[in-house]
N, C-alpha and C positions, 0 to 999 in steps of 0.2 A: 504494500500500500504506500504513496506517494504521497508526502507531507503539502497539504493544499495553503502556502504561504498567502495566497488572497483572502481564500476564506478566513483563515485564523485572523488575518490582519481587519477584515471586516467584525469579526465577533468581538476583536479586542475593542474597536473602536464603541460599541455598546458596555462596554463595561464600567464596575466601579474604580475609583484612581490604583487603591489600592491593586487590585484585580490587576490594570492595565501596567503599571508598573513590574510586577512579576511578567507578565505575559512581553513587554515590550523587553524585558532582560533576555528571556528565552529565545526570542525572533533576532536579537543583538548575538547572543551567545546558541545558536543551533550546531553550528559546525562542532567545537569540541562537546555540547548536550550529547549530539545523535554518537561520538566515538564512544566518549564516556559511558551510554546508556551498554553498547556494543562490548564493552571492556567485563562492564559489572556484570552482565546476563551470559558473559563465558564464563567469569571467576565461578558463578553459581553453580554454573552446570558441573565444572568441574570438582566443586566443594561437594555437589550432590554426588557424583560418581562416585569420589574417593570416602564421601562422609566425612569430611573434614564441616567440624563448627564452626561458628561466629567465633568463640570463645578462642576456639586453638589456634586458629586462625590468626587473632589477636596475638595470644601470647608469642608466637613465632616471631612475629613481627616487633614485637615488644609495643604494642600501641594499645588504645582501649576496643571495648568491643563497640562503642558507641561511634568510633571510626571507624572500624571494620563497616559495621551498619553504612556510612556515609558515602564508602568505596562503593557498599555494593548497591545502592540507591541508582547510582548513575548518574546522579544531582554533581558529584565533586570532579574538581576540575584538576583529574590525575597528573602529576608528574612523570617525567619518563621513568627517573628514579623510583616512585611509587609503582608503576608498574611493573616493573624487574624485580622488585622487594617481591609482590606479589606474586609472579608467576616462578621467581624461586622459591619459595613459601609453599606454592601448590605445585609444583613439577611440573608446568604444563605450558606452553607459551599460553597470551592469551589476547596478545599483535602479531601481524606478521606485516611483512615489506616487501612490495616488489622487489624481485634480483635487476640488478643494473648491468648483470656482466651478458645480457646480452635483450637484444630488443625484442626478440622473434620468442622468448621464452615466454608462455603463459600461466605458468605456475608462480606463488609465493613462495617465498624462504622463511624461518620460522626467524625472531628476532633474535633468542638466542638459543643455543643448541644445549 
């Protein structure tokens, strides 16, 4: 499904300040929203796979579980640093980046091995 930036910008424009203020951050800020959201919703899957908690999860990282919670929200505007914490954390990459060594190539390479 395809994010309809007209419409939304039309419903914001009915709204209360409050309301339109959150809504006008989000339309400001979609680019890293929609990675973020994409980052948190692997972390998950793979914490579901493996059954790893909020909790362990946490402690690994040495941070609260009230963070852990904020990563996987998809709300928080990850570091690169924070994502490699994390996918060393869980084993799993949870970006990956086009290969540059060659143009004709259509696969991804994981970010780290």
């Amino acid at each position: 499904m395809r994010f309809d930036v007209e419409k939304f910008k039309s419903l914001v424009e009915e709204a209360d300040p409050k309301i339109k203020a959150e809504d006008d951050f989000v339309l400001e800020n979609i680019g890293w929203i929609g990675l973020s959201l994409k980052v948190a919703i692997r972390a998950r899957s793979v914490m579901r796979e493996k059954g790893i908690t909020q909790v362990q999860l946490a402690a690994w990282l040495n941070v609260t579980k009230a963070q852990i919670s904020k990563f996987l929200s998809g709300k928080e505007n990850l570091t690169l640093s924070t994502i490699d914490k994390l996918q060393q954390a869980l084993g799993e990459n949870l970006i990956s980046i086009p290969s540059t060594q060659s143009k004709n190539l259509q696969t991804s390479e994981p970010v780290m091995s």
